[in-house]
C-alpha positions as CSV (number, residue, x, y, z in Angstrom):
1,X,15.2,-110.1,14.8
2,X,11.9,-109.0,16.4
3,X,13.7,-106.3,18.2
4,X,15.2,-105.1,15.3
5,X,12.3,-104.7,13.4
6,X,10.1,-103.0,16.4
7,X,13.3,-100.3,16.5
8,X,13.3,-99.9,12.8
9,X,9.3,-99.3,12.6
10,X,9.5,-97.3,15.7
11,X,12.4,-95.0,14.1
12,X,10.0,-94.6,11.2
13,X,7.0,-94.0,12.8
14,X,9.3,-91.1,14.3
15,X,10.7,-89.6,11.7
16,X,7.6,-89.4,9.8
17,X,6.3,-87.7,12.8
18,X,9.0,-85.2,12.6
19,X,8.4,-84.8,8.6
20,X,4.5,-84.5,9.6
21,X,5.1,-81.7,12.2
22,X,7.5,-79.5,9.7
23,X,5.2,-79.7,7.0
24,X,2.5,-78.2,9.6
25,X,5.0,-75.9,10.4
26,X,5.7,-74.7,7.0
27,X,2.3,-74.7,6.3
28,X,1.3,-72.5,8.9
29,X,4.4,-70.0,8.0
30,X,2.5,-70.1,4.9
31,X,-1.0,-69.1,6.0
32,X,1.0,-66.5,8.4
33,X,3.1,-64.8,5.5
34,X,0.1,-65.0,2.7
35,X,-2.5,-63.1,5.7
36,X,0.4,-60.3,6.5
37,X,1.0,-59.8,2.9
38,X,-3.3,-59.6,2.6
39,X,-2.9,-56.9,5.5
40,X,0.0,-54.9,4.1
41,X,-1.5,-54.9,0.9
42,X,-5.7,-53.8,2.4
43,X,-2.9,-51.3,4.4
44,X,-1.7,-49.7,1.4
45,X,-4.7,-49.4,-0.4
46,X,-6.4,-47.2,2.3
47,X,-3.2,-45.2,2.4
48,X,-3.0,-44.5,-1.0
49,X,-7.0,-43.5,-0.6
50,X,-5.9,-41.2,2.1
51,X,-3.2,-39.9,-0.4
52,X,-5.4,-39.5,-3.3
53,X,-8.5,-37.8,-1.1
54,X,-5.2,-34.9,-0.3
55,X,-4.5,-34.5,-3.8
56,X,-8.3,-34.0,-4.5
57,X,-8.2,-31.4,-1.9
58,X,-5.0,-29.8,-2.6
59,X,-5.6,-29.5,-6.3
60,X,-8.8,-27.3,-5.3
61,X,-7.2,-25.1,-2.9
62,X,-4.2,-25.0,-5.6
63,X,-6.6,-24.1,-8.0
64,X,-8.1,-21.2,-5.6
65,X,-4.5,-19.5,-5.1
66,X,-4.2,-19.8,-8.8
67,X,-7.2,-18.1,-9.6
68,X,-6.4,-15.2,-6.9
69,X,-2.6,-14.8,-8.2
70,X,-3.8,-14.6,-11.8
71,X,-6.8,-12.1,-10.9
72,X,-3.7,-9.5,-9.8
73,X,-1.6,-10.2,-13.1
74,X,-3.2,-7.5,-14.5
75,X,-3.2,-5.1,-11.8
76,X,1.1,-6.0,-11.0
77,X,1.2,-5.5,-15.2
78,X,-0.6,-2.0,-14.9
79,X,1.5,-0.5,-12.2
80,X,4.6,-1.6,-13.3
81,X,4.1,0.2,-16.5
82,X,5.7,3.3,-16.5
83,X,3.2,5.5,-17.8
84,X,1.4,4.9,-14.2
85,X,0.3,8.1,-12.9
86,X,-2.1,9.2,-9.9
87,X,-5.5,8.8,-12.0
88,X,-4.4,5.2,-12.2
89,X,-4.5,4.4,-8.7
90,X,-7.3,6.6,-8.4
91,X,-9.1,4.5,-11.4
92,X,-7.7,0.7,-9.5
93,X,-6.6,1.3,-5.4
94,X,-5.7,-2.1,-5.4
95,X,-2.1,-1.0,-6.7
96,X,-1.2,0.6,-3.4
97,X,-1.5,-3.0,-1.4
98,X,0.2,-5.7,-4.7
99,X,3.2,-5.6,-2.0
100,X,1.6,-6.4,0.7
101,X,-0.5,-9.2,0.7
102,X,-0.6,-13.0,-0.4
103,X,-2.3,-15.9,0.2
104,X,-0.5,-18.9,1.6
105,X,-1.4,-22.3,2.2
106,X,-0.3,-25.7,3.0
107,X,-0.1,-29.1,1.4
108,X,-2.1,-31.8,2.9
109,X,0.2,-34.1,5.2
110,X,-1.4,-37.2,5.9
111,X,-1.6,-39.3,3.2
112,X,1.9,-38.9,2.3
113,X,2.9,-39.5,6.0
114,X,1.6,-42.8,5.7
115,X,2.9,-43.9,2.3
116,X,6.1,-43.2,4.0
117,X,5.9,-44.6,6.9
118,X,5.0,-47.6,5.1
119,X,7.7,-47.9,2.8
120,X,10.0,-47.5,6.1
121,X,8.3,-49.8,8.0
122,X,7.9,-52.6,5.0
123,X,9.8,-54.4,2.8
124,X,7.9,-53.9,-0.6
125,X,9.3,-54.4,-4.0
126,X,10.3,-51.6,-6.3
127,X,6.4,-49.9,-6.9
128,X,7.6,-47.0,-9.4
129,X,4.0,-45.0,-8.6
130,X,4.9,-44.8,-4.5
131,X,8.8,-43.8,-5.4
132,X,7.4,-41.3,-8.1
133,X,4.8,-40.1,-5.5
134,X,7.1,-39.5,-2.9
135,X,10.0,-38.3,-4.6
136,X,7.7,-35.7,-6.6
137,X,5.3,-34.9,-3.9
138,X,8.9,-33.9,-1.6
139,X,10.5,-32.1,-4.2
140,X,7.0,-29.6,-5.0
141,X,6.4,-29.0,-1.4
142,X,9.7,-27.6,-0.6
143,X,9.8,-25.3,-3.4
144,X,6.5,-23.9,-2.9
145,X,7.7,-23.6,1.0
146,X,10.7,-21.5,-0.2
147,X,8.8,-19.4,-2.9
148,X,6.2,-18.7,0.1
149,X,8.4,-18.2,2.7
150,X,10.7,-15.5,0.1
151,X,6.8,-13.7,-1.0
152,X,6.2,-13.6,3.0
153,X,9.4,-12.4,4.0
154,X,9.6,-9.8,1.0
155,X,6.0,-8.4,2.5
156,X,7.7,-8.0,6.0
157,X,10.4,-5.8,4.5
158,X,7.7,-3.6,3.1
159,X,5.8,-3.5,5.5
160,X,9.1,-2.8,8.2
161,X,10.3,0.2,5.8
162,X,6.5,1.7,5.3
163,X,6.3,1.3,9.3
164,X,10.2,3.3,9.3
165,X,9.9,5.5,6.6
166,X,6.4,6.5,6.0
167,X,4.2,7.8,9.0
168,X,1.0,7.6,6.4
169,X,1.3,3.6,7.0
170,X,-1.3,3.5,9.5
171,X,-3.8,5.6,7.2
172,X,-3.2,3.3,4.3
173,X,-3.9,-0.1,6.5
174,X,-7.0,1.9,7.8
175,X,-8.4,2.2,4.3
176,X,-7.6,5.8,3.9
177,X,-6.1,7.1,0.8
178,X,-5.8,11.3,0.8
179,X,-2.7,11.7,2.9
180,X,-0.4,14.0,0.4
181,X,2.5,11.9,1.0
182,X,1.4,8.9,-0.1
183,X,0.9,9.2,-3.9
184,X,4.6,10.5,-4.5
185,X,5.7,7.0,-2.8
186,X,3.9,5.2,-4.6
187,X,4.8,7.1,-7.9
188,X,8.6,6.5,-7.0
189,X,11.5,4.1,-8.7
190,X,11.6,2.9,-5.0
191,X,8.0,1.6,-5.1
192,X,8.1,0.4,-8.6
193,X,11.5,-1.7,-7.9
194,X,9.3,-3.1,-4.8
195,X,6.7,-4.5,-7.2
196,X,9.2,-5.8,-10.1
197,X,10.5,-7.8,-7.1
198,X,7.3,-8.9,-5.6
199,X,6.3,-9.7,-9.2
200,X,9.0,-12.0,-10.3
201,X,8.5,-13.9,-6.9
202,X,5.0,-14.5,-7.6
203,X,4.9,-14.5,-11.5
204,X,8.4,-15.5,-12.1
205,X,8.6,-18.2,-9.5
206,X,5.3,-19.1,-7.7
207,X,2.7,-19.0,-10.2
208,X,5.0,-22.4,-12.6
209,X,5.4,-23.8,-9.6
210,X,1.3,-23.9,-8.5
211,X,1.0,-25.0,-12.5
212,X,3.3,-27.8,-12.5
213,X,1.8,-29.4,-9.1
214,X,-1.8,-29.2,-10.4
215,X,-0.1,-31.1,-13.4
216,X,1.2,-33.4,-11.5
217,X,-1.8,-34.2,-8.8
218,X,-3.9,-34.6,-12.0
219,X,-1.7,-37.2,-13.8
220,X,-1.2,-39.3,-9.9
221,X,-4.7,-38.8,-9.2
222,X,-5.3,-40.7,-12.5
223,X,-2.6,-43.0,-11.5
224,X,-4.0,-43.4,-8.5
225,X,-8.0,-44.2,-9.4
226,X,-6.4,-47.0,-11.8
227,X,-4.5,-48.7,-9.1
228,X,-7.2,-48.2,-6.7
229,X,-9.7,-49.5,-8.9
230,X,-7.3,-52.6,-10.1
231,X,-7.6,-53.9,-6.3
């Protein structure tokens, strides 16, 4: 009987040791999950800083290329018009280089490297700002890279048939403007189906696209200072 009992306390002094040491377990799983959750969440918050400082910055230089692509509207409208004679380049020189310059730029790629390395590299619920961020952010990056890379690649091919066809190229990047030849190019259906082309990449295609990101930065910078501010 004695023995019996001594086994019996024994076997519950056990398992309540056992129960004891899984609760501590649990609890410490606990304390583990709740601080990497903390960290992931203090993690995202200075990424989504990082991201919003970029859209801060990319909406000004946005802004800049906007400013400079509508300052040559009028200058594109004017010598496209075809009542443009010589006393209108003489009166605005600026219509003999519309085909030949532009003024590329980049997005800012920080930020959003982080936000997506961090929704690779974590298992987060469904946060509709980060999946609209990234979705949108992709989607006006690569079109701006193609209408840039089409405007830089339609300069090339002017400058490559100037550089073939016209040996008054070099006094034209040198600034001057009396070579005899010159005017009659720049006169010509040739020259004017140049600019309708360099136009409609710019006006036609560029210029909605600059637009639409600046709406967009605005609205997810909004976005953005809510969230930020929530936390």
């Amino acid at each position: 009987m004695i023995s019996k009992k001594s086994i019996s306390k024994y076997l519950l002094y056990g398992i309540g040791e056992v129960i004891l040491v899984v609760i501590g377990i649990l609890i410490a799983v606990n304390i583990n999950n709740f601080n990497e959750k903390k960290a992931s969440e203090n993690r995202l918050k200075t990424y989504l800083k990082v991201y919003k400082q970029d859209l801060e910055i990319d909406t000004l230089v946005v802004g800049q290329v906007l400013k400079y692509v509508d300052d040559r509207k009028k200058h594109f409208q004017r010598f496209l018009s075809p009542t443009v004679t010589a006393k209108t380049y003489e009166e605005d020189p600026q219509g003999y280089g519309l085909t030949l310059s532009y003024s590329p730029f980049k997005l800012q790629q920080k930020g959003i490297g982080l936000l997506e390395n961090y929704v690779n590299d974590t298992e987060i619920e469904q946060d509709t700002l980060i999946s609209g961020i990234l979705a949108n952010h992709r989607i006006f990056e690569n079109l701006l890279l193609e209408s840039l890379n089409r405007i830089g690649e339609d300069i090339d091919n002017n400058m490559s048939y100037l550089k073939e066809n016209q040996p008054w190229i070099a006094n034209l990047l040198l600034g001057d403007l009396s070579h005899p030849d010159m005017l009659p190019y720049y006169l010509s259906q040739n020259y004017r189906a140049r600019l309708a082309v360099h136009n409609t990449l710019i006006y036609g295609n560029l210029e909605p696209q600059l637009k639409a990101l600046q709406d967009f930065n605005k609205i997810s910078i909004s976005k953005l200072s809510e969230r930020l501010d929530k936390k």
